[in-house]
N, C-alpha and C positions, 0 to 999 in steps of 0.2 A: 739302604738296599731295599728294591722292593721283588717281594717274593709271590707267589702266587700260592694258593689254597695247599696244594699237595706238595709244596715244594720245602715246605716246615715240619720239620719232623723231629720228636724230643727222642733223647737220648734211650734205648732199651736195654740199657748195662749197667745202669748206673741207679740201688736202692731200689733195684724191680720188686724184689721180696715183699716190700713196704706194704705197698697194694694190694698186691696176691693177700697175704696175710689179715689186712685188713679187712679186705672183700667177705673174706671165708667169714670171719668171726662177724661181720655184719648180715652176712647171711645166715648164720646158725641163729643170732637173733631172735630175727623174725620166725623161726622154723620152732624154736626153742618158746615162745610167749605163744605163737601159736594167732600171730598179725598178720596182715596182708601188707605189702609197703604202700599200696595206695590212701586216697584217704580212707576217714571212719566217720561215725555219725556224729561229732562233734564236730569234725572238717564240713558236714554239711550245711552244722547250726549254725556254723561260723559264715559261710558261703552264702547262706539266706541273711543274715545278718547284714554284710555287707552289701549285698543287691540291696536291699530295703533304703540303707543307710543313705545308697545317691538315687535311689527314685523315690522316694517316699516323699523329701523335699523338696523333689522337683514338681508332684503334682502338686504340693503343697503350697508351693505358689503363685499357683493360679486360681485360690481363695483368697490372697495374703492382699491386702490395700493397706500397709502398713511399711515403711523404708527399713527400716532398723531389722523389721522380722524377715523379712524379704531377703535381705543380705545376710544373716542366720543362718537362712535356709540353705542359702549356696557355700555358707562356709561348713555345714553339715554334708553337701554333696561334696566337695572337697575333700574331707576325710572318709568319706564314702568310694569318692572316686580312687585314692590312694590306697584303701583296703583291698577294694578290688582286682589292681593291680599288682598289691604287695600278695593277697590272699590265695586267689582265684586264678587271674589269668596268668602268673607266675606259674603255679605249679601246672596248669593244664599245658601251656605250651610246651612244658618240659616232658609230657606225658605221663607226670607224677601224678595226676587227680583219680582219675581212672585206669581199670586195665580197657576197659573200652575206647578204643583209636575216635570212636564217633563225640563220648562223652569228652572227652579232652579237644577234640576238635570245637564242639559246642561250646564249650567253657571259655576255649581259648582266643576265640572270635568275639569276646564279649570285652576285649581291647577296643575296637569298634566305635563301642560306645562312649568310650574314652576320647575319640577321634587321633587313633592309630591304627597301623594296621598290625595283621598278627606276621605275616610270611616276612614282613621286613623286622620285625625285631626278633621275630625267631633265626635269621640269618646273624643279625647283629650279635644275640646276647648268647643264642646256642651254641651255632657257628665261629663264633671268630671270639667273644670274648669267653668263654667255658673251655674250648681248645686252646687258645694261646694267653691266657689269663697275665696281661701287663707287658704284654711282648707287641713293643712298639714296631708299627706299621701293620700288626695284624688286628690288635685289640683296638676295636673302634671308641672304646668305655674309658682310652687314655686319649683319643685322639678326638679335637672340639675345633678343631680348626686353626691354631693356633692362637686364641683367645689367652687361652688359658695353658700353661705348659704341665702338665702330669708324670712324664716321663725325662729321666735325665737325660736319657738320650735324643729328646725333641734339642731345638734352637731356645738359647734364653733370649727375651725380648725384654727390652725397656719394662712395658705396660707389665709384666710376670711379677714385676718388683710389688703389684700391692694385689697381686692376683688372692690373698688368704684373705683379701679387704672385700674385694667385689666377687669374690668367687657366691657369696651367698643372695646377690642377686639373681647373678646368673641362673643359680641352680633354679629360682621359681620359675624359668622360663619351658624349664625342660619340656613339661606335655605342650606349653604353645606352639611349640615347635614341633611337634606330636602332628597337631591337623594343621599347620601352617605349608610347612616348606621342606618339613626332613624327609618325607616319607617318599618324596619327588625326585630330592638330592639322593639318597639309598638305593632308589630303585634304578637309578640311572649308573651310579657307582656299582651296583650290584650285577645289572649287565654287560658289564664290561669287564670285571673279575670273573665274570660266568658264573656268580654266587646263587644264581636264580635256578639253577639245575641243580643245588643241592635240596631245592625245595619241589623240583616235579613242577615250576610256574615257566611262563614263555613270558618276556617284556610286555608283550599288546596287554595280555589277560588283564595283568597285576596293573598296568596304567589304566585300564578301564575300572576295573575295582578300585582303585584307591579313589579314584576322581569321583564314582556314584556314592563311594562309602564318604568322602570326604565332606560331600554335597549335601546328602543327606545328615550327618549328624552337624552341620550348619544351620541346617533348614530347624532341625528338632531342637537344640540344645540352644542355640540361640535366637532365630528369629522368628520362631515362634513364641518365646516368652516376650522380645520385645514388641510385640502384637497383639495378642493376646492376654499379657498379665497386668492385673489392675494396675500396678506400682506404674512410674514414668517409665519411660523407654530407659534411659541412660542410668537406670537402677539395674535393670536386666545387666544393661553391656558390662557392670560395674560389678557387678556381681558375677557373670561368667568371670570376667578378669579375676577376681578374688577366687574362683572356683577351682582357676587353675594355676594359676602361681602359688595357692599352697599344698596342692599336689605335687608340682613339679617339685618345690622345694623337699615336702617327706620325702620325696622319691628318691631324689639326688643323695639325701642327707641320711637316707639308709645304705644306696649301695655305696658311694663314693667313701668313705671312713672306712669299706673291708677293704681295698685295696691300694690307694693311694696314700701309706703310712709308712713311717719310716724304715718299717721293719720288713717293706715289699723289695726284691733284690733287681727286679726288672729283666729277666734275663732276654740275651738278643742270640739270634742264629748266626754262626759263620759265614762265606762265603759260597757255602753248598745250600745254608738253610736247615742248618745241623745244629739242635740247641744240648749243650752237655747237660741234662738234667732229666731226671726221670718226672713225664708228666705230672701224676700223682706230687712227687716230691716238690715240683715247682709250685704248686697248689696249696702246696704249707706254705714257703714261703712269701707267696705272693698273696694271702688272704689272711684275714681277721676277723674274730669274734668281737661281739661286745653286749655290753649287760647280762650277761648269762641268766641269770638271776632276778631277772625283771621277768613275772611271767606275763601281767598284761601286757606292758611293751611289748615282749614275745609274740603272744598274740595278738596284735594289733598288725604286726609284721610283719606278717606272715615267716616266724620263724627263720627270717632273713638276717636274725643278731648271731644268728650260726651258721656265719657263710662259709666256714672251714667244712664241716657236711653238705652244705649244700653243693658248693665246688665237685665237692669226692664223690659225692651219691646224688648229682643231679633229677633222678629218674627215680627217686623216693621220695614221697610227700612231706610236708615238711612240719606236719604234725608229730613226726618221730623225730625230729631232729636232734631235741632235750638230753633224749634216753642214747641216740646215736653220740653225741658227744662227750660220753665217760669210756663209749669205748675207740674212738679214734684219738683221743688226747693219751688216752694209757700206750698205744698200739703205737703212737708217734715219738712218744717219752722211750718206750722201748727201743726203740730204734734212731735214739737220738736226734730224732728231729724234732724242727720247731712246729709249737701250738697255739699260732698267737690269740690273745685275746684281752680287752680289756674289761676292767668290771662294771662303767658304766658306758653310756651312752654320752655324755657330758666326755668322758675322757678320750673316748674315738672320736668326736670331733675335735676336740684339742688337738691331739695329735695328727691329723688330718690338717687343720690348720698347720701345724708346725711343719708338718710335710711340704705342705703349699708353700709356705716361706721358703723354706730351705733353697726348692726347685726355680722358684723367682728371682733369690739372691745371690742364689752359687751357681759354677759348672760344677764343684763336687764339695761337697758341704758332709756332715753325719746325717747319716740316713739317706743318701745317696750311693749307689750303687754304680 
């Protein structure tokens, strides 16, 4: 069934308490420590940190006449470029960074440089997957085209059967697909759902900006180093390539493990577009923790290994997330709901993989809903 934006609506009878209750005691919190939910000056060190991380070695290789260093260099803008995107322009498009609408616009525009745009994945990840979190045909973050099947409710295909096998290729493709072809494909999908007035953008604007912004970080990120940097040309293209296939890959391999696990229930809407579940409540069950306990990972992640608060408190930075998750896991135990998490990083993608399986080899398998 395909439904359009307002025609999805979760259930408000059902564990509404949950939320209310949690909201309150999150916001005594911050009232009570005496915090701002935005960030704080460690969220800044961290923010300069990773700016540095992918331009530092990017002018740094335009000294470099050395192969080996050269290709270093972009595997350090690689993790730079994933920081940025896990650290930075995560929480600003979320409005999490700042109380300033301009600061979070600035921040959040610095996807750009990634070669994305920001109005299409704030459509994608705000929009449609934060509001319908696993809710096949609205969640774009389960739906890949049918490559890959994430949802029991998609078609199983042949190719699904080794989909836990090749699925970790795929994922490094993700940002090439960033300044390739997706942002073309979204925008054209997106005017046609009318998804672009949720963002205040008209189709001509956003097709002229994607096309200059796309241009341009072609022209900087790549053909200018093959031009300009002492190494050979086919060192540059070899090393963009490296640059971003292991972005895409952290990228994939942070979010994909919270929601794609066994323990997500997939829930679908009626014939009205009526889902029996209270938002909030679907949001436990359709997300996951992992590594708790890993603080560098943590921050490396931008606090992305607590996607259970981040789900629930979108619009709070994610530097609180740590001290947020003793009190949404008590507040959910309370009220009998689930808290998933696992305790490492190694174990959510396990289980992730096993997910995969499952969804390849069965119409209804455990851990299929």
């Amino acid at each position: 069934m395909d439904f359009s934006l307002n025609q999805v609506k979760f259930s408000k009878s059902h564990n509404e308490d949950f939320y209310k209750t949690l909201r309150s005691r999150v916001m005594q919190y911050f009232k009570d420590e005496d915090k701002t939910r935005f960030a704080n000056s460690a969220m800044i060190t961290k923010s300069v940190f990773m700016i540095l991380l992918y331009f530092v070695p990017f002018a740094a290789l335009f000294f470099i006449d050395n192969t080996w260093l050269a290709l270093s260099m972009w595997v350090l803008m690689g993790l730079g470029m994933s920081g940025i995107g896990l650290s930075i322009m995560h929480d600003a498009n979320h409005g999490a960074y700042s109380k300033r609408p301009w600061v979070n616009k600035m921040m959040g525009a610095i996807i750009h440089t990634l070669g994305a745009n920001d109005v299409n994945w704030k459509i994608q990840h705000n929009v449609l997957h934060h509001t319908y979190t696993n809710v096949t045909g609205m969640d774009e973050d389960i739906d890949i085209g049918g490559v890959m099947r994430f949802s029991p409710h998609d078609k199983r295909r042949k190719l699904h059967k080794y989909q836990h096998i090749y699925c970790w290729f795929l994922y490094g493709l993700m940002t090439m697909m960033w300044f390739t072809v997706k942002d073309y494909k979204q925008l054209v999908r997106y005017s046609k759902r009318n998804l672009l007035a949720t963002q205040n953008k008209s189709f001509g604007k956003m097709l002229v900006t994607i096309i200059i912004s796309k241009v341009l970080y072609i022209g900087i990120a790549l053909v200018i180093p093959i031009l300009f940097m002492p190494v050979s040309w086919y060192i540059s293209l070899i090393g963009f390539a490296i640059m971003h296939y292991m972005s895409g890959l952290i990228l994939s391999s942070i979010f994909q493990p919270a929601h794609v696990v066994p323990s997500s229930n997939y829930p679908m809407p009626d014939e009205s577009g009526n889902i029996e579940a209270d938002w909030a409540v679907s949001q436990l069950f359709n997300t996951a923790n992992f590594a708790p306990k890993a603080k560098l990972f943590s921050w490396y992640v931008g606090g992305l290994n607590y996607q259970v608060e981040h789900h629930l408190f979108p619009n709070i930075c994610h530097i609180h997330y740590r001290d947020l998750s003793v009190i949404v896991k008590n507040t959910a135990e309370e009220y009998n709901l689930p808290y998933n998490s696992f305790k490492s990083f190694r174990k959510a993608l396990i289980e992730h993989a096993r997910m995969l399986y499952n969804l390849g080899n069965y119409d209804n398998a455990p851990g299929l809903h």
